[in-house]
Chimera marker file (.cmm) of the C-alpha trace (Angstrom):
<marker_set name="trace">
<marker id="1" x="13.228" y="10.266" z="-2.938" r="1" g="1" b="0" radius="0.5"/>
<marker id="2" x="14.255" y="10.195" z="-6.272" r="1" g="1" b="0" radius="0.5"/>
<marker id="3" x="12.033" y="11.013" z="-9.448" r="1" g="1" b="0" radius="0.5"/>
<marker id="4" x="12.613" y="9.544" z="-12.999" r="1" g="1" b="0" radius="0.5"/>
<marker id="5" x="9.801" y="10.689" z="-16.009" r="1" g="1" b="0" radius="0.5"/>
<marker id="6" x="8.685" y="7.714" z="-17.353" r="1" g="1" b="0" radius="0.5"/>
<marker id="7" x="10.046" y="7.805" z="-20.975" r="1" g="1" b="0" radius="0.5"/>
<marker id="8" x="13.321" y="7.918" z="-19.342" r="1" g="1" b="0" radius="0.5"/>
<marker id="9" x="12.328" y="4.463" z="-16.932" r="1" g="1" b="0" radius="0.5"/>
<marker id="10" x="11.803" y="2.733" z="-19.865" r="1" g="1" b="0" radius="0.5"/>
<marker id="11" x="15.339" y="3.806" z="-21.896" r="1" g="1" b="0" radius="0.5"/>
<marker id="12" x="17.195" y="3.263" z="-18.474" r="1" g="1" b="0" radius="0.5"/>
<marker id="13" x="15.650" y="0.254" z="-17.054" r="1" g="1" b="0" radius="0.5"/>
<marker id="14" x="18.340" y="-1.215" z="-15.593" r="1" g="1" b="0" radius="0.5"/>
<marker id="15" x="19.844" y="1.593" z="-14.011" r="1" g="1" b="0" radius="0.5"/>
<marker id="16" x="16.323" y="2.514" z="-13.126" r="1" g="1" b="0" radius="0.5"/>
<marker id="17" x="16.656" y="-1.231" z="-10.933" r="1" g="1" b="0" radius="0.5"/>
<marker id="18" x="19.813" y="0.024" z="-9.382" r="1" g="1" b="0" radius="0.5"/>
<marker id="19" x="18.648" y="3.858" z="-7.940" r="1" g="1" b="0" radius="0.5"/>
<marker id="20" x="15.654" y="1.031" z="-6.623" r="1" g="1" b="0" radius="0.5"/>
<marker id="21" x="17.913" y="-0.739" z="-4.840" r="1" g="1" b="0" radius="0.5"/>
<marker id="22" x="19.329" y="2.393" z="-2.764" r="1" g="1" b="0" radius="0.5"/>
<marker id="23" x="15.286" y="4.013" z="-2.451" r="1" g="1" b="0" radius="0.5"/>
<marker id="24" x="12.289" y="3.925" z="-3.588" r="1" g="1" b="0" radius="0.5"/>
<marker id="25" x="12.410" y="5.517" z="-7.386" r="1" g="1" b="0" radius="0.5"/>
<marker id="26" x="8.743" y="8.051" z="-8.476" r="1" g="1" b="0" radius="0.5"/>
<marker id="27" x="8.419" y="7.664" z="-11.573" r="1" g="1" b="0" radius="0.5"/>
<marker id="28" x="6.487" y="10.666" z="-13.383" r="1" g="1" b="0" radius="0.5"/>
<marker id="29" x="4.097" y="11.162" z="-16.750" r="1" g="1" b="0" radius="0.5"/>
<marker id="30" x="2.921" y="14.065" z="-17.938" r="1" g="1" b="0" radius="0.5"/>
<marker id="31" x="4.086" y="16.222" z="-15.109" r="1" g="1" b="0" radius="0.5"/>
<marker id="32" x="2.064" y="13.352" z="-12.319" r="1" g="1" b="0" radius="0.5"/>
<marker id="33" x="3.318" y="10.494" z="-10.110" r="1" g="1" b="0" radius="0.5"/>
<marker id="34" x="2.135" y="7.057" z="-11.327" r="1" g="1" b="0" radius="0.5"/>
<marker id="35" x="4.450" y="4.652" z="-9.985" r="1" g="1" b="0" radius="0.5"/>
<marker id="36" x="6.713" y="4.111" z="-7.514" r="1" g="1" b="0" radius="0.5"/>
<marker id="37" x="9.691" y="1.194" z="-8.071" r="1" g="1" b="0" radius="0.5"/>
<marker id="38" x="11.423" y="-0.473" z="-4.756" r="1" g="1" b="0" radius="0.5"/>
<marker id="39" x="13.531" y="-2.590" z="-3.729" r="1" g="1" b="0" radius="0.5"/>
<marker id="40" x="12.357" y="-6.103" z="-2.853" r="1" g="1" b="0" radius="0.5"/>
<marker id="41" x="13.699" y="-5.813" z="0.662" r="1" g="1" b="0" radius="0.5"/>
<marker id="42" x="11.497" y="-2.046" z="1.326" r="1" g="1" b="0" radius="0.5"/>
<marker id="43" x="8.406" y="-4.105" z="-0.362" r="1" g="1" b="0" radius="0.5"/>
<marker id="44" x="8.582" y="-6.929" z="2.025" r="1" g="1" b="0" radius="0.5"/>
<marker id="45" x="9.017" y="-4.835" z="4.815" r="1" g="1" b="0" radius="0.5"/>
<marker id="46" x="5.900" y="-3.178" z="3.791" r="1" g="1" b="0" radius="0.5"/>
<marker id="47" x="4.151" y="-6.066" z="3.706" r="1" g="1" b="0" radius="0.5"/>
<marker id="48" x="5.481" y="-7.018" z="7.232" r="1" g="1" b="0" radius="0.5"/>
<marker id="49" x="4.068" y="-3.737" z="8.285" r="1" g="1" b="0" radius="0.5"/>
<marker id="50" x="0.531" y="-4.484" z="6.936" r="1" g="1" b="0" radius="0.5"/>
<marker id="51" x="0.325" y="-7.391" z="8.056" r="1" g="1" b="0" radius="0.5"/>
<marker id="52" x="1.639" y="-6.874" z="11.520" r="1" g="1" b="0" radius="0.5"/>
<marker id="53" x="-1.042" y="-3.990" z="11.604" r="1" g="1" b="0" radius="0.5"/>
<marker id="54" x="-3.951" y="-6.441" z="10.321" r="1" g="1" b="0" radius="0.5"/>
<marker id="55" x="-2.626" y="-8.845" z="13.400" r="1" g="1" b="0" radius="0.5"/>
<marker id="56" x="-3.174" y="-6.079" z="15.342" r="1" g="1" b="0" radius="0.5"/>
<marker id="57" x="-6.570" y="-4.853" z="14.369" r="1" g="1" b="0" radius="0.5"/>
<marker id="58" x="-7.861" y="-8.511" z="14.819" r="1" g="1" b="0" radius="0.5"/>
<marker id="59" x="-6.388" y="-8.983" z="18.164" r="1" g="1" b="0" radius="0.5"/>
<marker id="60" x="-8.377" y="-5.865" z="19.759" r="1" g="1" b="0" radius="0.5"/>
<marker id="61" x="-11.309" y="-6.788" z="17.955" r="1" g="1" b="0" radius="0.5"/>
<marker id="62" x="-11.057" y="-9.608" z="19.876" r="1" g="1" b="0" radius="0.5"/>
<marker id="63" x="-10.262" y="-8.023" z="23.102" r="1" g="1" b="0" radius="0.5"/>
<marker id="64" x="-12.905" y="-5.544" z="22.844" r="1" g="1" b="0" radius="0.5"/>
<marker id="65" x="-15.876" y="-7.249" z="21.202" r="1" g="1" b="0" radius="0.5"/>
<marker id="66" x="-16.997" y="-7.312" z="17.868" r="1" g="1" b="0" radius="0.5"/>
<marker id="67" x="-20.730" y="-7.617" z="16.087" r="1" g="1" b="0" radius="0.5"/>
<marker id="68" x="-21.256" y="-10.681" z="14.260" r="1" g="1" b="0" radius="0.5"/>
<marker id="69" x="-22.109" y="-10.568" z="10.423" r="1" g="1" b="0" radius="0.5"/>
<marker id="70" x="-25.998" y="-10.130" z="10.840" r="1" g="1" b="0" radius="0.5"/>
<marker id="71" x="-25.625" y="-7.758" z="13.321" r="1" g="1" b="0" radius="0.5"/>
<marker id="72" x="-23.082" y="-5.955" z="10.879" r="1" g="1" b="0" radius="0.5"/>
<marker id="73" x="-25.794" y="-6.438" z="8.059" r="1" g="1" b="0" radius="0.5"/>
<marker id="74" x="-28.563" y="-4.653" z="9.921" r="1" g="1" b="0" radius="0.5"/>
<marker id="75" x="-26.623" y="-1.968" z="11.200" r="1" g="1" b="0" radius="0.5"/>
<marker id="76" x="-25.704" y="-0.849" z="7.279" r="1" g="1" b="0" radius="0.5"/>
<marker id="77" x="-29.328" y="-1.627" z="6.476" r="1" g="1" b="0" radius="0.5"/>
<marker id="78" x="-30.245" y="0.777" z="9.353" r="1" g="1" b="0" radius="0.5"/>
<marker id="79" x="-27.246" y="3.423" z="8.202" r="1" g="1" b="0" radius="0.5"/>
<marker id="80" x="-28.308" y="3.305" z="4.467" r="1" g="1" b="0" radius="0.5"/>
<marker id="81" x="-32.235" y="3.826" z="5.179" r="1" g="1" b="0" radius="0.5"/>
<marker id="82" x="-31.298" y="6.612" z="7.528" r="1" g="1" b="0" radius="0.5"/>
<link id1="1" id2="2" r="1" g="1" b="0" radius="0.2"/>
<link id1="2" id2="3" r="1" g="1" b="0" radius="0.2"/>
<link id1="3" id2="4" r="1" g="1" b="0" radius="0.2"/>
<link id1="4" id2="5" r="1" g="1" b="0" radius="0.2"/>
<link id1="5" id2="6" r="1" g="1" b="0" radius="0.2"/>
<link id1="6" id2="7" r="1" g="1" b="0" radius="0.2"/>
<link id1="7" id2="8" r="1" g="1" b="0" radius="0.2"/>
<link id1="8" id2="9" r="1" g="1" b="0" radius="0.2"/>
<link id1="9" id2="10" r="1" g="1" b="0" radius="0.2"/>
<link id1="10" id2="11" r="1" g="1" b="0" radius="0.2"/>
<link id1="11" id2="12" r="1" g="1" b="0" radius="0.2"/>
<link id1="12" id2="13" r="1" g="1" b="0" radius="0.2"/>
<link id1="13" id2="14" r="1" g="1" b="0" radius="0.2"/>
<link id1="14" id2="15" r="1" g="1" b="0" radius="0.2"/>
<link id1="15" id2="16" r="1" g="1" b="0" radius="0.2"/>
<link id1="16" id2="17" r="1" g="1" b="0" radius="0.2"/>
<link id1="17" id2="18" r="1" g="1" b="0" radius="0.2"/>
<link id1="18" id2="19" r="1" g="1" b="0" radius="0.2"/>
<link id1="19" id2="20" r="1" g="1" b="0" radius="0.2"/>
<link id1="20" id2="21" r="1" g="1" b="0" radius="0.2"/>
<link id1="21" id2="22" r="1" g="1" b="0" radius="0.2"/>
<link id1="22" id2="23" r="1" g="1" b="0" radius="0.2"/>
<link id1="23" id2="24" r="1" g="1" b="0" radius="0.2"/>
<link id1="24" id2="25" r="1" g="1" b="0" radius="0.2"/>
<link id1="25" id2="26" r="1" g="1" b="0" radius="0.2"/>
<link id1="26" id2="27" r="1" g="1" b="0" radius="0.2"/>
<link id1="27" id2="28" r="1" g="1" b="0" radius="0.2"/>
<link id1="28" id2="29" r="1" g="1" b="0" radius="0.2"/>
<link id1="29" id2="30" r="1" g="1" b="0" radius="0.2"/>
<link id1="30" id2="31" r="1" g="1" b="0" radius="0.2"/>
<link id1="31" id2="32" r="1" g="1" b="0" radius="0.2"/>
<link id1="32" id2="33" r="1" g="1" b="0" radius="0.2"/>
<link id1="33" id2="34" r="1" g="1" b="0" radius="0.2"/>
<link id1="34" id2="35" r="1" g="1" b="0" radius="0.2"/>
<link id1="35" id2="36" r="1" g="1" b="0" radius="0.2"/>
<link id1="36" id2="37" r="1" g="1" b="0" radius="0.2"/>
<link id1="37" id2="38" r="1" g="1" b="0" radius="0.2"/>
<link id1="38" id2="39" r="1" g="1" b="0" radius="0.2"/>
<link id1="39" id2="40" r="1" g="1" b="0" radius="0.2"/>
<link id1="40" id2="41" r="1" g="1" b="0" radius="0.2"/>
<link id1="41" id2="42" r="1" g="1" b="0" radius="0.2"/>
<link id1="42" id2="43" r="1" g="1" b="0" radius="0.2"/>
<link id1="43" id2="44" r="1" g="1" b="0" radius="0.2"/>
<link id1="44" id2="45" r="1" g="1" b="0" radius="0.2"/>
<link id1="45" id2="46" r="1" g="1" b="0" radius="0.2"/>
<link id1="46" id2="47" r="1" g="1" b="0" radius="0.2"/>
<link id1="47" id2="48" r="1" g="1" b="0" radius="0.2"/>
<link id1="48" id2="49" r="1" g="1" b="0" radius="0.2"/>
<link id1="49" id2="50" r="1" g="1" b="0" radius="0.2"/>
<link id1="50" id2="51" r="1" g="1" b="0" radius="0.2"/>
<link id1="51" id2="52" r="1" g="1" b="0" radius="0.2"/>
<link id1="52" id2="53" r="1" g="1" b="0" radius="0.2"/>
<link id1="53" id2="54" r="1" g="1" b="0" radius="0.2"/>
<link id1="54" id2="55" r="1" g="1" b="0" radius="0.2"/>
<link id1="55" id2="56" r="1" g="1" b="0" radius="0.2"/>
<link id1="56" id2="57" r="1" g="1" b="0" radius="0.2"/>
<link id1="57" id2="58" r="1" g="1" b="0" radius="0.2"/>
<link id1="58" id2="59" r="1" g="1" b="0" radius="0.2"/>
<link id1="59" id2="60" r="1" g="1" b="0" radius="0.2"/>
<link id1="60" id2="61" r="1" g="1" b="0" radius="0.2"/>
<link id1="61" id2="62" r="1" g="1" b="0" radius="0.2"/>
<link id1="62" id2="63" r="1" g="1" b="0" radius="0.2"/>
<link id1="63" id2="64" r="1" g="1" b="0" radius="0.2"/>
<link id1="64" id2="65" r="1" g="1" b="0" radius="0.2"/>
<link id1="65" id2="66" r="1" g="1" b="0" radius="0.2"/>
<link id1="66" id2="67" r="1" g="1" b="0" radius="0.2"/>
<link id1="67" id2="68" r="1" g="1" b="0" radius="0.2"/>
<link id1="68" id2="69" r="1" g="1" b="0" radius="0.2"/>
<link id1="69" id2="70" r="1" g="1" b="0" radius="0.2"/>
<link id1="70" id2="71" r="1" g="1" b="0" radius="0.2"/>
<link id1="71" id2="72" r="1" g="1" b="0" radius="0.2"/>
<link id1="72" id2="73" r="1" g="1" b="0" radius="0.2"/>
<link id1="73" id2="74" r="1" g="1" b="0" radius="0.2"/>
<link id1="74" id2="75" r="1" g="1" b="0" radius="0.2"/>
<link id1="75" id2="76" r="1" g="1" b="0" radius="0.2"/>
<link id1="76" id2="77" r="1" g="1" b="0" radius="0.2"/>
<link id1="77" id2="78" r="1" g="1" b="0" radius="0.2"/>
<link id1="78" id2="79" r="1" g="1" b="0" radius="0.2"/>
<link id1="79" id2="80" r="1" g="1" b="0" radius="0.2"/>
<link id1="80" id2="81" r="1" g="1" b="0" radius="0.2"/>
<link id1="81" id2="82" r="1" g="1" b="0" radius="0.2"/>
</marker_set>
């Protein structure tokens, strides 16, 4: 993965846009990752990903069981007085 300090992201935007296109770009400040910059393509694959996952999630709660929201509220109530 490539790194870029931020100072330098900001002089060489564009080309900083180009390196994104090939990977995702870390872009460092004072010595610490803040950012990363990708491509739209790796984003909305990412997103598929999450998604796809949440899809998942929901479809064994389903399956399996799951409490309803007053249930849900009495258990925490019960977990937080504990």
């Amino acid at each position: 993965m490539f790194h870029i300090v931020a100072k330098e992201a900001k002089n060489r935007f564009g080309q900083l846009l180009t390196t994104a296109m090939k990977g995702p770009v870390i872009i460092d400040k004072n010595n610490k990752p803040i950012a990363v910059v990708l491509s739209i393509e790796e984003y909305e694959r990412l997103e598929k990903i999450e998604e796809d996952s949440l899809v998942l999630k929901a479809q064994i709660a389903l399956k399996d069981g799951f409490i309803g929201e007053e249930e849900s509220e009495n258990f925490l109530k019960e977990l937080l007085n504990a």
